[in-house]
Phi, psi and omega in degrees: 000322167314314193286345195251328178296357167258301176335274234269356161124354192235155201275345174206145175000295194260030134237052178284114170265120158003316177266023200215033168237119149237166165300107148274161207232094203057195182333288208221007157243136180232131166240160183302113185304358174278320186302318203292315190271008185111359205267156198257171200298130167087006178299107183101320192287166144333146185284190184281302214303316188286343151298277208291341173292302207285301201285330163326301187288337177295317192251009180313159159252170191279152158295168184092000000 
């Protein structure tokens, strides 16, 4: 789950977005799992302020 959550640009799992999973769709198209079910924009995701809480504890350095 680290590796794709690095993939994919966010310091943790559950700020992964509906739009930032695609599908492919045959050969050679790929959509966005919001697209594929419908989901409107910001659906599911996290607010700004708790994104930024979370990747703050995340990407904290140790003390010392």
């Amino acid at each position: 789950m680290n590796e794709i959550t690095s993939a994919v640009g966010v310091a943790h799992p559950g700020l992964i977005t509906a739009n930032d999973i695609e599908i492919m769709n045959g050969d050679y198209e790929a959509r966005t799992l919001g697209g594929v079910y419908g989901y409107k924009d910001g659906w599911g995701e996290l607010g700004p302020e708790l994104a930024a809480g979370i990747t703050a504890l995340v990407t904290a350095k140790p003390a010392g």
